[in-house]
C-alpha positions as MATLAB code, in Angstrom:
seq = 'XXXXXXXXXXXXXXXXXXXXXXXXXXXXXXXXXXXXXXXXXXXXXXXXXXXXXXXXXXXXXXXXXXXXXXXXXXXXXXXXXXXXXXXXXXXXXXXXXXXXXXXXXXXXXXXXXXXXXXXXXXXXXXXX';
ca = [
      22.467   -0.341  -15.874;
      21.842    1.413  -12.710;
      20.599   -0.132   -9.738;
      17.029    0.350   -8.663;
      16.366    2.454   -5.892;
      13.377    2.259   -4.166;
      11.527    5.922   -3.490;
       9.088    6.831   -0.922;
       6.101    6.250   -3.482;
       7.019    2.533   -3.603;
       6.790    2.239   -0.109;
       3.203    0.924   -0.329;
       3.921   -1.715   -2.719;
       7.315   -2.725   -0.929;
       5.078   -2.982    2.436;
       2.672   -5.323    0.078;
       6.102   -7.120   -1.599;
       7.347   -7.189    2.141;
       4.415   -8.579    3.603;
       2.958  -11.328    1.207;
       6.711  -12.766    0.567;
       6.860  -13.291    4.687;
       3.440  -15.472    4.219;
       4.193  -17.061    1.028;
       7.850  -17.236   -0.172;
       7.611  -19.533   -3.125;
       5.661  -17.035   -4.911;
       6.963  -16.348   -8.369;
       6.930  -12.376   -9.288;
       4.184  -12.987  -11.791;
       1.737  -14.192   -8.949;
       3.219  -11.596   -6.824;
       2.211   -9.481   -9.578;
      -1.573  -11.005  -10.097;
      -2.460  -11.321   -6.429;
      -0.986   -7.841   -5.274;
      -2.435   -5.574   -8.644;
       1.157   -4.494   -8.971;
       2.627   -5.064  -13.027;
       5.430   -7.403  -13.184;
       7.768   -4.797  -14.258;
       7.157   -3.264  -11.299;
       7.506   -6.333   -9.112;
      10.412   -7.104  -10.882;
      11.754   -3.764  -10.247;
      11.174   -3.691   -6.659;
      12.071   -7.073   -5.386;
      15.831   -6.443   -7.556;
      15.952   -3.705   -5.186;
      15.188   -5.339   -1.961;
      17.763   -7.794   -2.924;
      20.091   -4.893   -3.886;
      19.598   -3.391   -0.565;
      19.832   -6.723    1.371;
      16.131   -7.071    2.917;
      15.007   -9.997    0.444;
      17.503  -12.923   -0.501;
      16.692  -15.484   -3.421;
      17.108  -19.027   -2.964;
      16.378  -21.453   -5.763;
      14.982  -25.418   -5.813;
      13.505  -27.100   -8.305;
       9.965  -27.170   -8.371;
       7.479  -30.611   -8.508;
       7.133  -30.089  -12.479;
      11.467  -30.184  -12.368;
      11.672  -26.190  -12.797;
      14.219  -24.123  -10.984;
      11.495  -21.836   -9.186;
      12.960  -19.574   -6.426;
      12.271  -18.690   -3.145;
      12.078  -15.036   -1.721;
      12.756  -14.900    2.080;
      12.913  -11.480    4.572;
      16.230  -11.085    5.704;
      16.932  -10.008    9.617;
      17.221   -5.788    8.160;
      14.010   -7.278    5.678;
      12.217   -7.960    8.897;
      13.338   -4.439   10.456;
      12.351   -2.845    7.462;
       8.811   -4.223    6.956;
       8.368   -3.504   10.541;
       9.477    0.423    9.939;
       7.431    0.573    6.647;
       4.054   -0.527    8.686;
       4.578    1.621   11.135;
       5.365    4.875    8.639;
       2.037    3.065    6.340;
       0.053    2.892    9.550;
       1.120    6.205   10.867;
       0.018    7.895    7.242;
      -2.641    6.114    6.829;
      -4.138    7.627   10.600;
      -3.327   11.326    9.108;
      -5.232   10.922    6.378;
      -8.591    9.390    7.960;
      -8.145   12.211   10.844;
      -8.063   14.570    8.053;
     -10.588   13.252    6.327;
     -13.241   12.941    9.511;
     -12.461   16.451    9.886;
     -13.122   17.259    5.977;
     -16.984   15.171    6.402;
     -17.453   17.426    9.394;
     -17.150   20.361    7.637;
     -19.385   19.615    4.906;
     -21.943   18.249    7.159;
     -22.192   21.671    9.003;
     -22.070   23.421    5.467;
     -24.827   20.719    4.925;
     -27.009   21.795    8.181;
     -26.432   25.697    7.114;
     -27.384   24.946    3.708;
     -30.698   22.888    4.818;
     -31.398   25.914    7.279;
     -31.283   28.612    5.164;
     -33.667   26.560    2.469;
     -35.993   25.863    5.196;
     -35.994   29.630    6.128;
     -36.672   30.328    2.586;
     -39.133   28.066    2.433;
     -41.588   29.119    5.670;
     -41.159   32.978    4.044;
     -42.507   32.009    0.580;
     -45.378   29.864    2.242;
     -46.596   32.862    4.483;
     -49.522   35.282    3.201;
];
């Protein structure tokens, strides 16, 4: 079986995989799964490939009800890559609301035209 690759479409849910493992390591992957809205095939998927590509490493312990549970931690390049996906995320993420603002600004002065040119229309039919 070929090893999963992440691609640059994942890089959302690897910044959310990335992020919530720093804050809560003992998660399993199905409440990864449950408290991220990601399926667990996908969370499965992706957090093989972080181990594959050496920015998550699995330890396991048994848990208080005497399972082996397992324990997701960032490694040093984990760190340096959750660091490099929020900036890339947060650098996006900016491009999309300027472009966005500047989309509502548009429409708003197609808005103002359009409420003109019915007013216009308007004080014409109302005249004798």
């Amino acid at each position: 079986m070929p090893s999963p690759e992440l691609s640059p479409l994942d890089n959302e849910d690897v910044l959310k995989i990335l992020k919530t493992i720093k804050e809560e390591p003992s998660l399993s992957q199905r409440e990864l799964s449950a408290r991220l809205g990601i399926s667990l095939g996908k969370v499965n998927y992706l957090i093989k490939a972080l181990i594959e590509k050496g920015l998550v490493k699995v330890d396991s312990f048994k848990s208080a009800t005497n399972k082996i549970s397992y324990l997701y931690k960032l490694t040093p390049s984990g760190i340096e890559e959750k660091a490099r996906t929020t900036y890339y995320f947060l650098r996006r993420k900016l491009e999309e609301y300027d472009r966005l603002e500047r989309e509502i600004r548009e429409l708003q002065q197609e808005i103002s035209v359009l409420e003109v040119q019915g007013k216009n229309r308007t004080d014409t039919e109302i005249r004798p």
